[in-house]
N, C-alpha and C positions, 0 to 999 in steps of 0.2 A: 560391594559398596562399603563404605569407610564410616563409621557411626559418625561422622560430622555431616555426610549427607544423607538429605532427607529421600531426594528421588535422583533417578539420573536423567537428563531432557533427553539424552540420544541412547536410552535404550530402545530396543527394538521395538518391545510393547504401547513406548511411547511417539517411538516414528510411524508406526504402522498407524496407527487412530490419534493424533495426540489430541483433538477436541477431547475425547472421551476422555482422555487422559488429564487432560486439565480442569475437568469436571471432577474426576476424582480428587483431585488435589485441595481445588479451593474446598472438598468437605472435610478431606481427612490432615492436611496442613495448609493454609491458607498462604504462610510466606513460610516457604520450603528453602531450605540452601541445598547449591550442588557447586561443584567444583567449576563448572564450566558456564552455571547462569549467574554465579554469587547466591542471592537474595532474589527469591522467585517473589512477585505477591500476585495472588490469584481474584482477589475478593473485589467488586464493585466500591466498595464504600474505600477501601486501605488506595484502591490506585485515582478513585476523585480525590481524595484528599491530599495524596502525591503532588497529581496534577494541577490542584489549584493552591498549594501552597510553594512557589518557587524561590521561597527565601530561605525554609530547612531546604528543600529538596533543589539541589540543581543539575542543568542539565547539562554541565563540565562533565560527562562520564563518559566521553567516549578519550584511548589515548591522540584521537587524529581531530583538529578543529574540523569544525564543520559549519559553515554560514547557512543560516545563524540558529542551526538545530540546538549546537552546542554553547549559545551562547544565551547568558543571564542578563536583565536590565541592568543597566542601562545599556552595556551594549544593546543587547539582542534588541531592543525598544526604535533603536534609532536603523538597523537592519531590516526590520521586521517592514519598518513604516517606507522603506525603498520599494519593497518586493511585494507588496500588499497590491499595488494598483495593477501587476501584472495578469491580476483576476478578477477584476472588479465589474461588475454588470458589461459595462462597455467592452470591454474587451470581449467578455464571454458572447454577447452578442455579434460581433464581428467575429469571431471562430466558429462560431454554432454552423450556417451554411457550409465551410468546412470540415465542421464534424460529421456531418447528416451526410454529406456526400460522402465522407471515406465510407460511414458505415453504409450505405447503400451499396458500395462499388462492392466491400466484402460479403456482403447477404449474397447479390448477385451472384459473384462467382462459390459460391458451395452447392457439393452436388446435389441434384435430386432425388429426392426417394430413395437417397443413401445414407450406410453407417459414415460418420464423419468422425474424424479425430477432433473435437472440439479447439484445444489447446493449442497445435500448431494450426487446425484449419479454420482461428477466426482468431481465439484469443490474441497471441503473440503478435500474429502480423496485426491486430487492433489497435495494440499497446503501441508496437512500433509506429505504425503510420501516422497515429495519433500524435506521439513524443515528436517527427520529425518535421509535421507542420506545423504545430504550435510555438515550436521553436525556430523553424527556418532552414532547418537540416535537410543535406540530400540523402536523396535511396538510397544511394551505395552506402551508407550507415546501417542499413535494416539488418543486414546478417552479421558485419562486426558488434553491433551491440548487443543482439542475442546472446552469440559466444560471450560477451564479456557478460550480461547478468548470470549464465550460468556456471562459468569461471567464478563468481563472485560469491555465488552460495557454496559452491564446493568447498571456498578457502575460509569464509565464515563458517560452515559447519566444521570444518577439522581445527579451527580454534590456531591455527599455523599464522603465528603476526608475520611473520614474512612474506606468506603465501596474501595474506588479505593486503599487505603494503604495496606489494608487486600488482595486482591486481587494477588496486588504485591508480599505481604511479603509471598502467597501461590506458588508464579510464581518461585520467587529466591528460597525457597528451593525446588524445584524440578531439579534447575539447579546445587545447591551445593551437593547436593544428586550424579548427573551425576560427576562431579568433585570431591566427595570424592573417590567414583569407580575406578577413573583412578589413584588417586594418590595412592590408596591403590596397583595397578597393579602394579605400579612402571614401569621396561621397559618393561610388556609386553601390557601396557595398549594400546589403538588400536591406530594405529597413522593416526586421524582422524581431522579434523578441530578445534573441543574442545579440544582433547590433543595438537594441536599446538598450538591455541591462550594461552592454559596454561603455555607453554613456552615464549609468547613475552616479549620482553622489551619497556620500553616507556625510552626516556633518561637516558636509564645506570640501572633503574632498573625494579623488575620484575613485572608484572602487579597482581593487590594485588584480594583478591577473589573478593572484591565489585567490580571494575573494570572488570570483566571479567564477571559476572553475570550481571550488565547491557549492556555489549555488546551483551552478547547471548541474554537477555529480548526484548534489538530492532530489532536485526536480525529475532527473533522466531516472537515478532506481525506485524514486516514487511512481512514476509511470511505469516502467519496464517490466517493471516486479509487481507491485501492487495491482496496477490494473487490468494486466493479464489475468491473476490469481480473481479477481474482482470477475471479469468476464466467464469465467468457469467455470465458478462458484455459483451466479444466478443459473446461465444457462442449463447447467445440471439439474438445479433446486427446480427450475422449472420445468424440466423435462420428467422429473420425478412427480411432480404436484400438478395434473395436467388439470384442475379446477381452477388453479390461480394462474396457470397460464392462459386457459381461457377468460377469465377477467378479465386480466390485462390486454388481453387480443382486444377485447369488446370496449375497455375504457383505457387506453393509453395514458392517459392524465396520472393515473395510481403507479406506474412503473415509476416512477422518483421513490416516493414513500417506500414502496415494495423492494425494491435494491437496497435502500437502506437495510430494513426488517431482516432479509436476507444475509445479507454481511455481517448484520450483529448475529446471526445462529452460526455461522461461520465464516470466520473473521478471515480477511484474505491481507492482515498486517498480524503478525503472532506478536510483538512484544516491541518495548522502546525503555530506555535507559533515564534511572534518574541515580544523584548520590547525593548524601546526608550533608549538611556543610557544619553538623553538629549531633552530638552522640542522641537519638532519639529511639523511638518505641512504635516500631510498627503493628500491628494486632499482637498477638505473643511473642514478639522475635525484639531482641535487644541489637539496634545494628549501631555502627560506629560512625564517626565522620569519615567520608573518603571509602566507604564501603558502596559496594555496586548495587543497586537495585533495578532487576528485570522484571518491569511493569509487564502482564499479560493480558495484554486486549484480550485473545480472542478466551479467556476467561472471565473478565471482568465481566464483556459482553452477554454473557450466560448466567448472572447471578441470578440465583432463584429467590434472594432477597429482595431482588429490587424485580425482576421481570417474572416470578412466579415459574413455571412450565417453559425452561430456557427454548426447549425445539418447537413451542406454538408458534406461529407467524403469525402476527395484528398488524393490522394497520393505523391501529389507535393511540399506540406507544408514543406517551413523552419525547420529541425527538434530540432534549434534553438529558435524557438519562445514557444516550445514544455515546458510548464511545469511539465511533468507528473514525470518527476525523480527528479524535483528540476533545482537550478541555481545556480553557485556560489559554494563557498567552503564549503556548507555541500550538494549540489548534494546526491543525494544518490550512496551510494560507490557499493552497491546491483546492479544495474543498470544492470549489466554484466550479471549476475544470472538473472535477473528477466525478460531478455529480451529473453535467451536462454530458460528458462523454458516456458516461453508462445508462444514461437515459436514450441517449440517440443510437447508441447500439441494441440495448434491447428491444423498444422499441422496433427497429428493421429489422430486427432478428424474428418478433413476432407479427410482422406486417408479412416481413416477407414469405414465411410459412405458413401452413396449415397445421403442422402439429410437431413437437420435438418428445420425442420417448428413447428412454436409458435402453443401452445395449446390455439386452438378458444375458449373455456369455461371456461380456466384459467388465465386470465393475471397474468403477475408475480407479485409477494409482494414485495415492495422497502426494505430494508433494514432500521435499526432504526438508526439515530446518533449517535453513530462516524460512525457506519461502513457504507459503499456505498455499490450500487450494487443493490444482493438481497436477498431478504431471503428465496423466490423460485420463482424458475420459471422451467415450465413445458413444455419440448420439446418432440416433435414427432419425432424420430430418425429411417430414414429408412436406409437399406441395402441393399445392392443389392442381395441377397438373397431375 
C-alpha cells in the first residue's frame, strides 16, 4: 500500500467480512482515501451532513449522467417531481395484490424440510419477478437480466471504464428494444409503467429516449441488486435469531419496522457518490473541489454514536436516524416499492413455514463489491408438514 492510502476496499481482509471492516475504519480513520474509492467517509454524522447539504456536495460524481441520481436542483427538482408519483400510495396499492401473489407463488414452490440455497432459491427470482411486473416486462427477461447485474458487478469491482461502459451500453439496448415494442403498438401497447413513463413530461417537454433508459437502468439495478441482497440479508438474520422470527410469525404487523432494523445492521446498498463543488473539510480530511466522495452506508448505518451497540436489533429506533433509503432530496423515490415488497415477501416466507435455521456445514459466502449481502447462503426450511 502507497502512504497516500489509508486502506485498500478490495483487499481480501476487506472482501471476506467488509461490515467488520468498515467498523474498523469509521474508529481508526473515519474518511480514509484509497485509490480505487477516492474519499471513504465512514461516520454517521460526516455522511448526513453530505446528504443534506447538496449545494457544497453534489451529486455530478458519476463520469455517466444518470436521471436524475446524478443530477442537482433545479434540474434534478423538476426530474424528481415526474418520477415521484410512480410510487405514491395509489400506485403501491394497485401492485400490492401483485406483490403478495408473486410472493406467495415463490414460498409455495421451496422445498420442504430441505437445505435451500436462499439467493438463487427465493432471492433473485424475488428481485426479478418483482422488477418485471412492476414494470410490465416479460419473463423471457428473468435470466438476461441476472447475467447482466452480475456482469455489472464484476466490471464495477475491476474499476475497468470500458468494461463498466460496455456493460451499460448492453443494458440500454435491452431497454430500447422494450420501448421500440411499445411505440410500434401505438395504442394498444400495454398501459404499464414503461408506456407511462414514455409519456412524461419534464417542463413542457417530452422526456427524450436517453432519459428514459436511464431512469428504467436505476430503477432495474435498484431492484436487481439491492433487493435480492435485501431478501438474504433478513432471511439469514432470521434464521439466525429464531426469537424474532418467532415474533414476527405471531405479529406480522412488526416485519416493516424489523426489515428496516435489519438492513441498517447490514446494509444490502454499501456506498453512493457525492463531490465538493468547493474546497471543503470533512471530519480530519482536507478534500478539493471535483474530488470523489464514497459515502458508506452500510457504515454510517452502524455508528455507535448515534445507534450505541451497532449489532442490537430494536424496534424503537428513530426511523429518522435510519439511512437505508437515503436523506435529503435524492432519498430514494423507490422507498414505497421497496418496503412493500420486503414486507410481503417476508411475511410469506414466515406464513408459509414453520421454522428457517442456518446450515451448520455451510456458512454463507458474503457477496463481492459493489454488491452486499450474499452470494449464498444455505437455509433449512422446515414445514409443518
Amino acid at each position: 500500500m502507497t502512504p497516500y492510502q489509508d486502506w485498500d476496499p478490495r483487499a481480501p481482509e476487506v472482501l471476506a467480512d467488509p461490515i467488520a471492516a468498515y467498523d474498523r475504519m469509521r474508529e481508526r480513520c473515519p474518511v480514509a482515501h484509497s485509490d480505487y474509492l477516492h474519499h471513504s467517509v465512514f461516520r454517521h454524522a460526516d455522511v448526513m451532513r453530505i446528504l443534506q447539504d447538496h449545494t457544497t456536495f453534489s451529486s455530478q460524481a458519476s463520469r455517466f449522467v444518470s436521471v436524475p441520481n446524478s443530477m442537482d436542483p433545479p434540474e434534478h427538482t423538476a426530474y424528481r417531481a415526474a418520477i415521484e408519483p410512480y410510487f405514491n400510495a395509489t400506485r403501491m396499492a394497485e401492485f400490492e395484490p401483485t406483490c403478495r401473489q408473486i410472493c406467495a407463488e415463490l414460498v409455495a414452490a421451496l422445498q420442504h424440510n430441505a437445505s435451500t440455497e436462499i439467493m438463487f432459491g427465493l432471492a433473485h427470482p424475488f428481485a426479478l419477478r418483482m422488477q418485471c411486473a412492476f414494470l410490465g416486462w416479460p419473463k423471457t427477461l428473468y435470466e438476461p437480466l441476472l447475467q447482466w447485474i452480475n456482469k455489472k458487478n464484476v466490471a464495477t469491482l475491476s474499476g475497468d471504464a470500458h468494461a463498466i461502459a460496455a456493460v451499460a451500453t448492453e443494458f440500454d439496448q435491452t431497454i430500447r428494444d422494450l420501448l421500440k415494442v411499445r411505440r410500434q403498438a401505438g395504442d394498444q401497447a400495454p398501459d404499464d409503467a414503461t408506456t407511462r413513463l414514455m409519456h412524461e413530461t419534464v417542463n413542457g417537454k417530452p422526456l427524450t429516449e436517453e432519459e428514459i433508459v436511464s431512469i428504467l437502468r436505476n430503477w432495474t439495478v435498484g431492484e436487481l441488486g439491492t433487493m435480492a441482497s435485501s431478501v438474504g440479508i433478513i432471511a439469514y438474520y432470521l434464521a439466525a435469531h429464531p426469537a424474532l422470527q418467532d415474533q414476527l410469525r405471531h405479529d406480522p404487523s412488526l416485519v416493516r419496522a424489523a426489515n428496516d432494523e435489519i438492513l441498517r445492521i447490514h446494509a444490502p446498498l454499501i456506498a453512493n457518490r457525492r463531490t465538493p463543488t468547493c474546497p471543503v473539510r470533512v471530519g480530519a480530511a482536507q478534500i478539493q473541489a471535483g474530488e470523489r466522495l464514497t459515502l458508506i452506508w452500510a457504515s454510517a448505518n452502524r455508528d455507535e454514536a448515534v445507534f450505541g451497540d451497532p449489532d442490537e436489533f430494536r424496534l424503537d429506533r428513530d426511523p429518522a436516524l435510519n439511512l437505508l433509503y437515503g436523506v435529503g432530496i435524492h432519498a430514494c423515490p423507490g422507498a414505497p416499492l421497496a418496503r412493500l415488497e420486503l414486507e410481503a415477501m417476508i411475511q410469506a416466507l414466515l406464513a408459509g413455514t414453520r421454522h428457517l435455521e442456518p446450515s451448520d456445514e455451510h456458512p454463507p459466502m458474503p457477496a463481492i463489491y459493489p454488491a452486499s449481502g450474499y452470494r449464498q447462503a444455505i437455509l433449512m426450511i422446515r414445514h409443518d408438514d
